[in-house]
N, CA, C and O atoms as a GROMACS GRO file, in nm:
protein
  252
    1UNK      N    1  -0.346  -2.791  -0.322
    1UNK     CA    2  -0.415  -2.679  -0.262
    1UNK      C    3  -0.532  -2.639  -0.352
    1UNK      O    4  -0.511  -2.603  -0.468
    2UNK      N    5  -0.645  -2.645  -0.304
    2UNK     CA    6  -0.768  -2.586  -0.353
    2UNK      C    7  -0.804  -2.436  -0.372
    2UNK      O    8  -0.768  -2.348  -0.293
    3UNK      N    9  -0.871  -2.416  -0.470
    3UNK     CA   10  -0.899  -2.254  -0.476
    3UNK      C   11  -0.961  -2.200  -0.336
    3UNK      O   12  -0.936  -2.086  -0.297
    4UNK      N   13  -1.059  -2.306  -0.249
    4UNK     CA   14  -1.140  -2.264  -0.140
    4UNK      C   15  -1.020  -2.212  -0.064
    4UNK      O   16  -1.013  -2.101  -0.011
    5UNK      N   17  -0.895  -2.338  -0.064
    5UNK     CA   18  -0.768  -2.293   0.086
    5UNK      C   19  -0.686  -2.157  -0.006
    5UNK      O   20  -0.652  -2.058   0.058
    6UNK      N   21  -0.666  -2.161  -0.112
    6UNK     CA   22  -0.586  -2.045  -0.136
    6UNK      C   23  -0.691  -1.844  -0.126
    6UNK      O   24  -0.628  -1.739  -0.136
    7UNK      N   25  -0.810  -1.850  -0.110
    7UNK     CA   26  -0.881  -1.809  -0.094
    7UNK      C   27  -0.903  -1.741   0.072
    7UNK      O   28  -0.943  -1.626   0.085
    8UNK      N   29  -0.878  -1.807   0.162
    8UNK     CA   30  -0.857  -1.873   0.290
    8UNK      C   31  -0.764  -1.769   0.296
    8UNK      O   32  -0.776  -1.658   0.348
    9UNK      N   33  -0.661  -1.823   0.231
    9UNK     CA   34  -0.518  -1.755   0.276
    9UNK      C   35  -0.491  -1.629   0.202
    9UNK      O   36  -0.388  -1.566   0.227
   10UNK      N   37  -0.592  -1.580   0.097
   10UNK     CA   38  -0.582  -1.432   0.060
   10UNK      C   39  -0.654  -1.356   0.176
   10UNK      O   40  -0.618  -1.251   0.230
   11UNK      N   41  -0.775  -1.439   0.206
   11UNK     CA   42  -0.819  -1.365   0.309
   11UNK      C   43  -0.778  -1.312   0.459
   11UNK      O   44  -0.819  -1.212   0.518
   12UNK      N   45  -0.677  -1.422   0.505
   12UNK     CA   46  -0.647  -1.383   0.656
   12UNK      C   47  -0.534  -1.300   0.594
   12UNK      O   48  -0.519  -1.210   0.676
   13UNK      N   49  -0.430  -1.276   0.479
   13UNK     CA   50  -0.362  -1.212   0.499
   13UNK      C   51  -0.439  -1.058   0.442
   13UNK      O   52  -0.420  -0.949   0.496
   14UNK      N   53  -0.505  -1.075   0.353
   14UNK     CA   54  -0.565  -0.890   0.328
   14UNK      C   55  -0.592  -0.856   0.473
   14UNK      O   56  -0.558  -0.746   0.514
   15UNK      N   57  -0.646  -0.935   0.547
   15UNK     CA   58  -0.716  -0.906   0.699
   15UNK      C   59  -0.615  -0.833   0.777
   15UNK      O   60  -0.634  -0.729   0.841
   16UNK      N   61  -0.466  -0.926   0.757
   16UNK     CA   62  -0.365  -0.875   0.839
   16UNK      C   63  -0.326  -0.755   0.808
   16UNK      O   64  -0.321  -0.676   0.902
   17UNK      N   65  -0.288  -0.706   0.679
   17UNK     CA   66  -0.294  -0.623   0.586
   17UNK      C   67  -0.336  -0.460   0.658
   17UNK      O   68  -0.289  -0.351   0.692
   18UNK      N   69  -0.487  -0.558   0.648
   18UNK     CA   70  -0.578  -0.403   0.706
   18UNK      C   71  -0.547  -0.372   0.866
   18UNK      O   72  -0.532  -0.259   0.910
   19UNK      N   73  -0.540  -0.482   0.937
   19UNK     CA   74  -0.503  -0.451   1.034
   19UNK      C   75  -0.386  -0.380   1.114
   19UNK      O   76  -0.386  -0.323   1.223
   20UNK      N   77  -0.292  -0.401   1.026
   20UNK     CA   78  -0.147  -0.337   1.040
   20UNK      C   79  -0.163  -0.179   1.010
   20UNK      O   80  -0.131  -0.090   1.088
   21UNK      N   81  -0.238  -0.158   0.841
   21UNK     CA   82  -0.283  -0.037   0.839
   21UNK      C   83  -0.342   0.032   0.902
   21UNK      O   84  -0.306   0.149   0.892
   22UNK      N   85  -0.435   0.010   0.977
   22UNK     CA   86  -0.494   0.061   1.086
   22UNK      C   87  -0.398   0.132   1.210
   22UNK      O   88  -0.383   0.241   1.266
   23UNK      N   89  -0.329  -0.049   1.213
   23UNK     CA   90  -0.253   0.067   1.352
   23UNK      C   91  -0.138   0.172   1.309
   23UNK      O   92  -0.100   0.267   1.378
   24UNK      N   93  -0.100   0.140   1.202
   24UNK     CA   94  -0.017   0.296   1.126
   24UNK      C   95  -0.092   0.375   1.126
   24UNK      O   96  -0.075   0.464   1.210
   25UNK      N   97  -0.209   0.384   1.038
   25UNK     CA   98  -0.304   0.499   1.125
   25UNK      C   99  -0.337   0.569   1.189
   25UNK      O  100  -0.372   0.682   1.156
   26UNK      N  101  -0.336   0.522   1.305
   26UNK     CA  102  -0.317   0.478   1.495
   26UNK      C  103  -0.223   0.561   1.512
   26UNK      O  104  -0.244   0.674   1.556
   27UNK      N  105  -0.059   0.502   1.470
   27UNK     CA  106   0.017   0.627   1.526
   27UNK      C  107   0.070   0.755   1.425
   27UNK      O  108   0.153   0.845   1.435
   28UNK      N  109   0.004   0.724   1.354
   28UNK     CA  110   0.063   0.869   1.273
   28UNK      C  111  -0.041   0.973   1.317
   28UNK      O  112  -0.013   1.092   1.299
   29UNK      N  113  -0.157   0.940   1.374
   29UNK     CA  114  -0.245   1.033   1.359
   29UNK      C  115  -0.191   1.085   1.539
   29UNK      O  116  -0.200   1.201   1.578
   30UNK      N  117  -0.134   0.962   1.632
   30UNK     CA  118  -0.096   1.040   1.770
   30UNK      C  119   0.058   1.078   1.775
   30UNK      O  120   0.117   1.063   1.882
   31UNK      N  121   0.149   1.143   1.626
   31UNK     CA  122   0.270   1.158   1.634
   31UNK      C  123   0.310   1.286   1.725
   31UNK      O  124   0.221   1.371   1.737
   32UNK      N  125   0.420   1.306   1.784
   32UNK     CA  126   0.455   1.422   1.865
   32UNK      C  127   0.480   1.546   1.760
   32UNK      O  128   0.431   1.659   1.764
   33UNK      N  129   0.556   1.497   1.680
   33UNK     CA  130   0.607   1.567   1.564
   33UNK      C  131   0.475   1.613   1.453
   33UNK      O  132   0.444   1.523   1.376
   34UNK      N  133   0.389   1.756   1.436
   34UNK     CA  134   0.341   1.740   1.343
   34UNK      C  135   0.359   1.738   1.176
   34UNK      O  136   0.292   1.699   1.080
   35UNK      N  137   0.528   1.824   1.204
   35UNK     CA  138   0.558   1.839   1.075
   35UNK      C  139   0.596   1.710   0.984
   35UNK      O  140   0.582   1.701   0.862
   36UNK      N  141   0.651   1.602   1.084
   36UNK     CA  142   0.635   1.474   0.970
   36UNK      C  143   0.589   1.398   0.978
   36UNK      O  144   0.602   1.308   1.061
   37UNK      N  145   0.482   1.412   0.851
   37UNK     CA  146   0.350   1.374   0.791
   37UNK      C  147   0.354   1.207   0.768
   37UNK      O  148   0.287   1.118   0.821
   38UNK      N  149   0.458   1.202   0.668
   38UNK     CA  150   0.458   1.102   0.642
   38UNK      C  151   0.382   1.064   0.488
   38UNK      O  152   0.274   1.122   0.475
   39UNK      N  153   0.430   0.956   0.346
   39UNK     CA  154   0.368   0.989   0.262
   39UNK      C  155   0.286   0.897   0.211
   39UNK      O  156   0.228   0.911   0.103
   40UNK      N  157   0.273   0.772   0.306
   40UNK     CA  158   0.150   0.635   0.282
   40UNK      C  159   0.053   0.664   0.271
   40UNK      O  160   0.033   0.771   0.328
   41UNK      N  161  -0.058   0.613   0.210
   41UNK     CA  162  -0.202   0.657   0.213
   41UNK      C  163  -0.272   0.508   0.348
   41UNK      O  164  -0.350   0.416   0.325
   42UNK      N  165  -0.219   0.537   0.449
   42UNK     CA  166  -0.291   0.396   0.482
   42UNK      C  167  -0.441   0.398   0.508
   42UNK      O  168  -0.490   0.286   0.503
   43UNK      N  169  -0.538   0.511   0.539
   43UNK     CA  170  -0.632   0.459   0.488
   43UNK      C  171  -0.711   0.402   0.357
   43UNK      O  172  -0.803   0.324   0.333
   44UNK      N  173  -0.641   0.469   0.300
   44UNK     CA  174  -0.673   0.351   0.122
   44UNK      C  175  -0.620   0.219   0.164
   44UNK      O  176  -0.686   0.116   0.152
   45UNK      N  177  -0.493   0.223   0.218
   45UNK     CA  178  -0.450   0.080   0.286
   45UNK      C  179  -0.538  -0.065   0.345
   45UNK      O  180  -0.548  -0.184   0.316
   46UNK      N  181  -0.585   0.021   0.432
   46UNK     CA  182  -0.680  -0.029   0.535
   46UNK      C  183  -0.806  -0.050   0.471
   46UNK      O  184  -0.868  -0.147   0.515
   47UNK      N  185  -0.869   0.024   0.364
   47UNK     CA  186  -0.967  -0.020   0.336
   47UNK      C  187  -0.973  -0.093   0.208
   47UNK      O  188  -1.071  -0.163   0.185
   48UNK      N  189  -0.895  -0.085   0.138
   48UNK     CA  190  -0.862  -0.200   0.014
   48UNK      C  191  -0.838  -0.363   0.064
   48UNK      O  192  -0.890  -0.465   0.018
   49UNK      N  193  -0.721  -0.345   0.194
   49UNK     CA  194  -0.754  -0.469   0.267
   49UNK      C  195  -0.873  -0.511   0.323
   49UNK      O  196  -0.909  -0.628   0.308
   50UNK      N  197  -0.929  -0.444   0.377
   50UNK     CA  198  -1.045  -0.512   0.414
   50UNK      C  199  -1.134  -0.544   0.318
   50UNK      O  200  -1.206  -0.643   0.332
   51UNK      N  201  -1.143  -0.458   0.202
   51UNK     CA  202  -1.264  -0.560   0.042
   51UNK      C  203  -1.214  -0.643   0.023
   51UNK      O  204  -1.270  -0.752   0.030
   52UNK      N  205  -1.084  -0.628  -0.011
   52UNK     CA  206  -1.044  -0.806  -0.039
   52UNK      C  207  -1.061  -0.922   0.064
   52UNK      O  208  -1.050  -1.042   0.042
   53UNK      N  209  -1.088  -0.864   0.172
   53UNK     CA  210  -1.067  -0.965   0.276
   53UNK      C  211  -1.227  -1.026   0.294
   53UNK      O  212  -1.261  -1.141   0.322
   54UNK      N  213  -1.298  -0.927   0.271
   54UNK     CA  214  -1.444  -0.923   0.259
   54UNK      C  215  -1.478  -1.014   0.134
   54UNK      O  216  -1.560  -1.105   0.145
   55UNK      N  217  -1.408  -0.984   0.005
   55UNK     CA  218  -1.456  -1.046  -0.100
   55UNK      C  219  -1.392  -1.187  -0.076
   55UNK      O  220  -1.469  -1.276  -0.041
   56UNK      N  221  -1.291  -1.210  -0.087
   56UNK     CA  222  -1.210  -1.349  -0.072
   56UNK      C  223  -1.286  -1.425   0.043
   56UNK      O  224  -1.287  -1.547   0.026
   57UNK      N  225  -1.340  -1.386   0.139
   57UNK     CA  226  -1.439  -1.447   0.240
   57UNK      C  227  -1.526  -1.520   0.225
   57UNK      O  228  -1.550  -1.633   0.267
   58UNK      N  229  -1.584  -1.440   0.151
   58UNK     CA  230  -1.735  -1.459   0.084
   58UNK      C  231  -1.738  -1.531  -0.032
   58UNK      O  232  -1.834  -1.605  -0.050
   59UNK      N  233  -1.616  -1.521  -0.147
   59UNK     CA  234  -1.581  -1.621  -0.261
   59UNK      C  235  -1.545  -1.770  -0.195
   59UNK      O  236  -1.572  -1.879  -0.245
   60UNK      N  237  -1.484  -1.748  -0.082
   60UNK     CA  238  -1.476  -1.900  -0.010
   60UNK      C  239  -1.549  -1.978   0.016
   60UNK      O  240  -1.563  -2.092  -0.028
   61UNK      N  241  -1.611  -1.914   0.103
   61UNK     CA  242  -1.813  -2.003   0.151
   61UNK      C  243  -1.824  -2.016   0.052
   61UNK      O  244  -1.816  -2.138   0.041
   62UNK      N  245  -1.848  -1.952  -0.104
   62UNK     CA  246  -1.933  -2.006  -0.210
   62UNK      C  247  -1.892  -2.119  -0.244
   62UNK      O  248  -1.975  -2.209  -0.260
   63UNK      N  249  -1.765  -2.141  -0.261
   63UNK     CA  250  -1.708  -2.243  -0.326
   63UNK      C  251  -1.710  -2.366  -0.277
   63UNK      O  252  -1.657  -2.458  -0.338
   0.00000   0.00000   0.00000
């Protein structure tokens, strides 16, 4: 396995990552219940996945 494919595969999974965060996001923000909050930060979630997914992308093509 090459740094380009392991690169590859940091990237689709930060991707998935962010994407999952997102939809937690999604429903915490449409919960019935307002009193529980809940104590994840998933937008730090969501957007840490996506730099990495962004950087590991872009480190790939280079390589």
């Amino acid at each position: 396995m090459t740094a380009q494919h392991l690169l590859w595969t940091v990237s689709g999974s930060a991707f998935a990552v962010a994407a999952t965060a997102g939809l937690a996001e999604h429903r915490r923000q449409r919960r019935r219940n307002l009193d529980s909050v809940g104590w994840m930060p998933w937008n730090l979630i969501q957007v840490m996945g996506g730099l990495v997914a962004v950087l590991a992308f872009a480190y790939s093509l280079r390589l």
